[in-house]
C-alpha positions, 0 to 999 in steps of 0.5 A: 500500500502506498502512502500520499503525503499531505495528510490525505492517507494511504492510496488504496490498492486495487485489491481495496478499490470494491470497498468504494466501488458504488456498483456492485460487479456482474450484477445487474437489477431488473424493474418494471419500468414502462420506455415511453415516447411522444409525438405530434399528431398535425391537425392536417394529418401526416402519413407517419409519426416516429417514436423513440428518436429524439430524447429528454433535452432534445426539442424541448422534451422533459420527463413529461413527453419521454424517458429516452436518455439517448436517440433511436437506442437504449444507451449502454450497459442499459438493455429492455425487454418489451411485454406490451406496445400501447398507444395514447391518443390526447385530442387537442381539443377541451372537452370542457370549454363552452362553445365551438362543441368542443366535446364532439370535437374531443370524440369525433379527433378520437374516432379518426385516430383509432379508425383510419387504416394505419399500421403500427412497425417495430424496427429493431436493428436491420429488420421489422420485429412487428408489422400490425393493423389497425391501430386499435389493437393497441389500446392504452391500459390507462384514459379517461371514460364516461361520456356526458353532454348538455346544451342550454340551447337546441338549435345545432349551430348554437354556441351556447353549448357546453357539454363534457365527453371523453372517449378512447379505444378500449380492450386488452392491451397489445402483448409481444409473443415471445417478447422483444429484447432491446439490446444497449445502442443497437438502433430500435424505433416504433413508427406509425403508419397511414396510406394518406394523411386524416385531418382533425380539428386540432393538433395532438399528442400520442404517446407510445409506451413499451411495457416490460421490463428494464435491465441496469447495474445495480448500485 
């Protein structure tokens, strides 16, 4: 053992250095932690949104819109397993404010999301992982549900109305049979897919989210 002058101690070999070590070697924790990404959806419509690419800090993009840490891959020595694939839809449209039906707005943006021919692609390394259709087999676990309305008056163009409505896919969600491991920096992304551009009324914010389960050192 060496010893540094200047009364900080000894310098510790290399066989003492695990005593400090804040990892533990070779072990690695698994958690249940879900990889979620956002995006987008223009109110003219587009022909495909792109997941997972752009990270926290990046565009603007907090904890709120993804927990990517680095772009189109899982950074390293991080690895995950996908269980599951939901999508979530949020119109941009109120459903509580008054006038312009908001609410019909708010269901009538969803049905176009969750209806209109599109297909969902995972590409993991050099080739397509899961190619699926429609959109719908991809519900959320979690939304909003119920559905109510009123009007104070009863012509169909009053602006008076006020109402409040909530709606979106529903069943089970999207399980990967076997799942799909997400291997550190190997290139992955999750894209959604329509022949043509659907407009709506407003433009809004899907997440994709990968159930499953996330691989790390342990500390």
């Amino acid at each position: 053992m060496s010893s540094m002058g200047g009364g900080l101690g000894s310098i510790p070999s290399l066989q003492e250095l695990s005593q400090y070590n804040v990892n533990r070697p070779n072990a690695v924790e698994a958690i249940c932690q879900s990889m979620y990404d956002s995006a987008t959806y223009a109110q003219a419509g587009q022909v495909s949104l792109q997941f997972f690419q752009t990270p926290q800090g990046q565009s603007g993009k907090t904890l709120a819109n993804t927990n990517m840490t680095s772009a189109g891959a899982m950074p390293a020595p991080q690895s995950f397993l996908i269980q599951a694939i939901e999508l979530y839809f949020i119109p941009g449209e109120n459903p509580s404010v008054q006038g312009a039906h908001a609410a019909s707005a708010f269901v009538n943006d969803t049905f176009v999301f969750w209806t209109t021919p599109a297909w969902l692609q995972l590409f993991v390394g050099s080739k397509a992982y899961l190619q699926e259709a429609p959109l719908i087999k991809f519900p959320p676990m979690n939304g909003l549900s119920g559905f109510s309305g009123q009007s104070d008056a009863t012509t169909a163009a009053a602006t008076g109305f006020t109402g409040t409505s909530y709606a979106t896919a529903s069943g089970p969600i999207y399980e990967m049979n076997p799942p799909v491991l997400l291997v550190p920096t190997q290139n992955f992304t999750i894209t959604l897919n329509w022949n043509t551009a659907q407009s709506i009324t407003a433009a809004a914010t899907v997440y994709c989210s990968l159930r499953g389960v996330l691989y790390r050192n342990s500390q």
